[in-house]
C-alpha positions, 0 to 999 in steps of 0.5 A: 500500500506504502508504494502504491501511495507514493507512486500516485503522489510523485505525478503530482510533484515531479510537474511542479518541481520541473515548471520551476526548473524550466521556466528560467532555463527558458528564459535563458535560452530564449536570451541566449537565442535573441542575441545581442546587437553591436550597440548592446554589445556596447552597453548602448554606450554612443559612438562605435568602437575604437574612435580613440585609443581610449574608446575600447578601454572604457567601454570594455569597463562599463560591459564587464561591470554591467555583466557582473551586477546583473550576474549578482542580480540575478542571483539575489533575485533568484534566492528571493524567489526561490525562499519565496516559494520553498518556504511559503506558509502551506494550508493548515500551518499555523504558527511561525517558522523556526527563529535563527539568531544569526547564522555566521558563515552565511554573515561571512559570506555577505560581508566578504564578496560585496567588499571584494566586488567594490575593491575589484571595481575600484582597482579596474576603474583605477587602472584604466582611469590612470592610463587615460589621465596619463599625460603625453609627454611630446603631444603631435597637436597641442590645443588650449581651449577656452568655454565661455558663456556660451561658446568655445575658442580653439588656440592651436599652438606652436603652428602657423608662421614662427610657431606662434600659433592660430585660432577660432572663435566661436559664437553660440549655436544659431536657433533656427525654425526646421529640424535639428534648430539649430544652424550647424554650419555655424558652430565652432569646429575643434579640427583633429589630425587623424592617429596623432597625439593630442594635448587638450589644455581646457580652460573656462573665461567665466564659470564653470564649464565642462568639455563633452564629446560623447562618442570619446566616452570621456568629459572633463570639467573647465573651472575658471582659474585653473588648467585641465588636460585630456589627452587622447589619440583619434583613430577614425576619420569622422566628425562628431558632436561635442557640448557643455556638460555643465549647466551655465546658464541661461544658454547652456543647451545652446553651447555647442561645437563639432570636433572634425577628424581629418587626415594630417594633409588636411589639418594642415591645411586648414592650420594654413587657411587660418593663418591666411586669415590672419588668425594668428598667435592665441585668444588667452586668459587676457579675454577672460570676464570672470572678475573674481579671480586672485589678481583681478581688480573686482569692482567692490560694493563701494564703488 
């Protein structure tokens, strides 16, 4: 009779138990089957890949992060779920389940992998973040730029006649009537010799500003009376969008410019163009209007 009993109970289990083996094998497979695109095999990061020497390495570090913590995820979720269900109140039960103060190996565990998680990412952000701030010792283009209320000036040093250098000025993003709003013709443009080593010098004249280029995966602030650098290397012929990533005011949206990847032959070219134009030497700190700064002569309130 006994195992008569329990051959008519085990169809009942055995359907149960399977439906919760095989929906999240489900689930995984209909995942693994769906594939991935090339942008969400970015992380849906902007840009593609390997448009400077840095690119690869920072979307590299955002995936892998990303992997792991949705890894973790799943697994907490998963235990939820799981204890959910196992350890649900059934019909008939009365009462409270059997009460643990604490359970040692398990507090081990829940303190030692998070700290080892935040330690691992620390050191790989470290790591790639000291290879991008590295400086370039000999940069083949060295670039002062300056954000202003609400636009930028390019200083290109040591080039043009006697190494004195050439610039542009920038005015503020035009809005017009029709699609995208704005006049693109006659925003500032940051040229870029194509696999050279650039030095950017970024400075703000007024308040504080940030350099954005979104498909180089990397931004750094302008703050008035102090000097920032990138360095970087383009790889890909192109052109690309950049902003101010820091709200300054009342034209913030409108403080735009383009940055143009170019052969060297090309470069040259338009170096020689702004010196025909007589655009020569550099829009320095002499144009800056921020008054508060050490060694300025700030109107006081007397005066």
């Amino acid at each position: 009779m006994s195992v008569s009993a329990s051959s008519e109970r085990s169809p009942v289990r055995s359907p149960r138990r399977l439906r919760w083996i095989a929906i999240p094998v489900a689930l995984g497979v209909a995942l693994a089957l769906a594939g991935c695109t090339q942008t969400q095999l970015r992380g849906f990061l902007p840009g593609e890949p390997g448009i400077t020497n840095h690119t690869d390495d920072i979307t590299g570090l955002w995936v892998t992060s990303w992997i792991i913590l949705l890894a973790i995820g799943l697994l907490v979720w998963g235990l939820i779920i799981w204890t959910a269900v196992v350890y649900r109140r059934r019909k008939g039960q009365t009462g409270l389940p059997v009460q643990l103060r604490y359970n040692m190996p398990i507090e081990i565990f829940y303190t030692i992998v998070p700290l080892i998680l935040v330690l691992g990412f620390f050191a790989f952000t470290a790591r790639d973040q000291a290879n991008i701030e590295q400086p370039t010792a000999n940069p083949d283009v060295q670039i002062q730029v300056f954000g202003k209320r609400w636009s930028w000036d390019f200083n290109y040093l040591n080039v043009g006649p006697d190494g004195k250098g050439v610039y542009t000025q920038g005015i503020q993003a035009q809005e017009i009537d029709t699609p995208p709003y704005i006049d693109e013709s006659k925003l500032p443009i940051l040229y870029l010799p194509v696999g050279k080593t650039v030095a950017l010098d970024i400075e703000s004249r007024d308040v504080v500003h940030s350099f954005w280029v979104p498909d180089f995966l990397y931004k750094k602030d302008m703050i008035p009376g102090k000097s920032n650098h990138i360095y970087f290397t383009p790889l890909k012929i192109g052109e690309y969008m950049g902003k101010c990533a820091e709200l300054c005011g009342e034209y913030h949206s409108l403080m735009l410019f383009k940055v143009r990847v170019v052969s060297e032959s090309d470069y040259n070219a338009y170096i020689q163009s702004l010196a025909d134009k007589g655009q020569t030497g550099a829009l320095g700190p002499e144009y800056n209007t921020n008054t508060n700064q050490p060694g300025t002569q700030a109107p006081t309130g007397n005066e």
